[in-house]
C-alpha positions in Angstrom: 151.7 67.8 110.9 149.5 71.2 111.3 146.7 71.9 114.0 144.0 70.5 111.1 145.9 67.2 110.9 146.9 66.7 114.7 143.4 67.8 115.9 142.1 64.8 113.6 144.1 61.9 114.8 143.0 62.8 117.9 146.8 64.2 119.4 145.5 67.6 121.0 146.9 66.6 124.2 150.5 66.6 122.9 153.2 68.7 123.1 153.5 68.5 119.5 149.9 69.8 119.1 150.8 72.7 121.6 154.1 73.5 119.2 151.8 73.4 116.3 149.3 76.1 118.5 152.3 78.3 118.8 153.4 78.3 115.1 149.9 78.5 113.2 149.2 81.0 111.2 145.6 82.3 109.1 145.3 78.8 107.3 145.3 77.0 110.3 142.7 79.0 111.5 140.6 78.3 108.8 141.0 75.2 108.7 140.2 74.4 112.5 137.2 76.6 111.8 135.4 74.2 109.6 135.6 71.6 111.8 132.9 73.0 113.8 130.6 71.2 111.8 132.8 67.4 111.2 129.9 64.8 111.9 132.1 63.7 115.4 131.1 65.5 118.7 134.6 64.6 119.9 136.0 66.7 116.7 133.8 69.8 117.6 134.6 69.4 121.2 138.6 69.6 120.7 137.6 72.4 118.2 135.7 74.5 120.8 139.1 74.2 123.0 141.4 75.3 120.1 139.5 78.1 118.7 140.6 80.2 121.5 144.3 78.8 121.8 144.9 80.2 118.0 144.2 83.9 119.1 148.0 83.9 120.3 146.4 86.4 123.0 144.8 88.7 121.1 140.8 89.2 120.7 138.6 86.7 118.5 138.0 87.4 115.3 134.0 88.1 114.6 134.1 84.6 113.1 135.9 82.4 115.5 132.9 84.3 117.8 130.3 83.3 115.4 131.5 79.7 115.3 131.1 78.8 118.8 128.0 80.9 119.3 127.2 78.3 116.7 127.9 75.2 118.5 126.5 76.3 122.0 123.4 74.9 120.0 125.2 71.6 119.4 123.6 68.6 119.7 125.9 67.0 122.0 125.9 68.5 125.5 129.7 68.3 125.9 129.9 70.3 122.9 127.1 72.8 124.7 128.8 73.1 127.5 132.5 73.8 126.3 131.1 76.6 123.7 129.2 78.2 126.8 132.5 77.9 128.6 134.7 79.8 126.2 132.0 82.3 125.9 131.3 82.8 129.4 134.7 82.7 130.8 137.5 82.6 128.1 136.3 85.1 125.6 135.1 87.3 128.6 136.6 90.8 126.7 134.0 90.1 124.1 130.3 91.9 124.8 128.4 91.1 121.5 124.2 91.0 121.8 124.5 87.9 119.9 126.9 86.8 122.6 124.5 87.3 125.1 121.3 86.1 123.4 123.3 82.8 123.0 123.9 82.1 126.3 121.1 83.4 127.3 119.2 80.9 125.4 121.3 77.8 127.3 119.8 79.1 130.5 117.9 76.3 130.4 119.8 73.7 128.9 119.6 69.9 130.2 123.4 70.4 130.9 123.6 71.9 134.2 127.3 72.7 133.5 126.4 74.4 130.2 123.2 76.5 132.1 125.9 77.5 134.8 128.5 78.7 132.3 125.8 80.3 130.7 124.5 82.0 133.7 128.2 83.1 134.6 128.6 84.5 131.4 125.9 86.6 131.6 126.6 87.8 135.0 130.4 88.7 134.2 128.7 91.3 131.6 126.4 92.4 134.4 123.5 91.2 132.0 119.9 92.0 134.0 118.8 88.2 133.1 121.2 87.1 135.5 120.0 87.9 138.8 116.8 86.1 139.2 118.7 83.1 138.0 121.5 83.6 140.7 118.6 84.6 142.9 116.8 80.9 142.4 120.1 79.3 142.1 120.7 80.4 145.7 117.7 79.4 146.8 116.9 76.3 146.1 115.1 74.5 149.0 117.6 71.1 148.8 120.0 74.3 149.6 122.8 72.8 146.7 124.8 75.2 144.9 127.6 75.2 142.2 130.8 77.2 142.7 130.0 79.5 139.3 126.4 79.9 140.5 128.2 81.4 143.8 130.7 83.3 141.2 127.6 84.4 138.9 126.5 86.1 142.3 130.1 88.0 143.0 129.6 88.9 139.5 126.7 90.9 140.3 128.0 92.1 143.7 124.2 93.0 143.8 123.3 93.6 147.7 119.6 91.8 147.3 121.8 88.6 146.8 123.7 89.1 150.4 121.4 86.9 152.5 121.2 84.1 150.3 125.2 83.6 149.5 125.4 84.1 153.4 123.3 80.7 153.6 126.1 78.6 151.3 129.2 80.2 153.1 130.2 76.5 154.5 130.2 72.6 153.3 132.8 73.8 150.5 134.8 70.6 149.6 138.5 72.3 149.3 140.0 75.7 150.6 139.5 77.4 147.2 136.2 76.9 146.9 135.4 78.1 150.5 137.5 81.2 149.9 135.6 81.9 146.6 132.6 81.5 148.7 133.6 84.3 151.0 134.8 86.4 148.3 131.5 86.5 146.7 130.0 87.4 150.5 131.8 90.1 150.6 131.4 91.7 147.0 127.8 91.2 147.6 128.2 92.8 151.2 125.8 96.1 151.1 128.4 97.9 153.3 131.8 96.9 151.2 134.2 94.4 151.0 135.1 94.6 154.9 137.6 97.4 156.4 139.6 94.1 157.6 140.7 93.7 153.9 141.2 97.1 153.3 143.2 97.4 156.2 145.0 94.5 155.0 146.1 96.0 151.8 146.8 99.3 153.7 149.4 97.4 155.5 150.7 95.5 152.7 151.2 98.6 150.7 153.2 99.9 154.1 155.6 97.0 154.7 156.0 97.2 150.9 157.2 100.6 150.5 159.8 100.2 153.3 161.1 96.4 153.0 159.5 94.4 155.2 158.4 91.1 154.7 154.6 90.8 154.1 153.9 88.7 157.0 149.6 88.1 156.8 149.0 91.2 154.7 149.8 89.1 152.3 146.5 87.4 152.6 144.3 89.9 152.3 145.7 90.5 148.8 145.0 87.0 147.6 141.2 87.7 148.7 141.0 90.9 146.9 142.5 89.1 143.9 140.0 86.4 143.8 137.5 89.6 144.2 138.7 91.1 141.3 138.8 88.4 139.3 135.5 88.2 139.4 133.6 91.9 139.3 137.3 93.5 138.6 134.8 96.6 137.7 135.3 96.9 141.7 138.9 97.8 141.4 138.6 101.8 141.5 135.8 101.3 144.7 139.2 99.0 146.3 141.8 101.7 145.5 139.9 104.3 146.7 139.4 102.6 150.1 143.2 101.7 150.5 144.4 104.7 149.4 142.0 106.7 152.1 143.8 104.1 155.0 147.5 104.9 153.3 147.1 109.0 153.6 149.2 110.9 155.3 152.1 108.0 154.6 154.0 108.8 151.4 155.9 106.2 150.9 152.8 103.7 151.3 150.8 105.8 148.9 153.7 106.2 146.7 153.6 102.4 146.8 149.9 102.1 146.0 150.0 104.3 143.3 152.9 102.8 141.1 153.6 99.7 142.0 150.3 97.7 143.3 148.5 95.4 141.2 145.3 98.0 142.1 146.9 100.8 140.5 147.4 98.8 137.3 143.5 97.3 137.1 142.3 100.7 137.6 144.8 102.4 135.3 146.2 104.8 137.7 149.1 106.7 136.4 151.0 107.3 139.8 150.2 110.7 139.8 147.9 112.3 142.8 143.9 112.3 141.8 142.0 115.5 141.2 
């Protein structure tokens, strides 16, 4: 049985569905596709979850695009909200206008997980509809806030937004969520992520080039990770600041330079800047 078949008898949780991912080829594509409009919102849900499975890594074709652009005006909000979602987050390469005007358009949806995959989508492309949104978002007088409204606000890293994320930095239900919450803090923070973290990365990028174990250093890279996952657009602004604590250390800067995760997001080539 192909994807088409599998995805119909309702067996896109199995392995064999995930074998039949890895081995499909154009037809199955095509096939999948047209099931954006079978009469069952289940169907169009499990296709909105496939579509970007099939890309085997690679960027959506212009008409996978236009097919969940399609159904983020589904009538079933499930359906809504997962479309947003692989818009938003999954497809996040892709920077279209029509992209935009369709999530942009679920800004006020019923759903408030399709408006806050909308909203995140939008911010992650830095989209100037975004920031009163995150703006009322944080500021909402019952003082409740979602994690991606938070994240829509990192995305930003727009200063004005400081004092409000400031007001949601606690009552986080698990340590990721609390972390994500201080992440954004900082990428909103007027004066920079914090020379704490840059110190941490300084020192990582020390122990690093000479052996040593990363003890807590290690910690400060799993922040600026989290950072960059969400505005990685700061990447350069973090280098920079590391590689000003690392001067004057050769090995440390050697180490920054061609073998840190920093280097690679902001395509440095190893070689000393101009």
């Amino acid at each position: 049985m192909g994807v088409v078949e599998l995805l119909l008898a309702g067996r896109a949780d199995t392995a064999r569905f995930d074998e039949a991912v890895d081995a499909a080829d154009a037809s199955d594509v095509a096939g999948t596709l047209t099931l954006a409009a079978h009469p069952d919102p289940g169907v169009r849900r499990v296709v909105a979850g496939t579509l970007p499975l099939l890309t085997h890594g690679d960027p959506p074709t212009e008409q996978m695009v236009a097919v969940i652009i399609g159904l983020t005006l589904d009538a079933d909000r499930g359906v809504r909200d997962y479309a947003c979602f692989v818009l938003a987050e999954q497809w996040r390469e892709v920077d279209t206008p029509a992209l935009r005007e369709a999530l942009a358009a679920r800004l006020d949806d019923i759903d408030r997980g399709t408006r806050s995959e909308a909203l995140v989508g939008l911010a992650y492309r830095r989209d100037p509809r975004a920031l009163a949104r995150v703006r009322d978002a944080l500021s909402r007088p019952r003082g409740d806030v979602w994690r991606l409204e938070m994240v829509a606000a990192g995305a930003l890293s727009d200063p004005q937004l400081h004092d409000l994320v400031q007001r949601h930095q606690d009552g986080w239900a698990t340590t990721e969520d609390t972390q994500t919450a201080d992440a954004v803090r900082r990428l909103t923070d007027p004066t920079g992520p914090g020379p704490d973290l840059l110190d941490g990365m300084a020192k990582l990028c020390r122990s690093r080039a000479r052996g040593w174990p990363d003890g807590d250093a290690l910690g400060a890279w799993d922040l600026v990770a989290e950072m960059l996952e969400i505005a990685p657009y700061r990447a350069r602004e973090f280098f920079d600041g590391v590689l000003a604590r690392v001067a004057g250390d050769d090995a440390a800067e050697q180490e920054l330079r061609e073998h840190s995760a920093l280097a690679h997001l902001t395509g440095d080539n190893g070689s000393p800047r101009a």
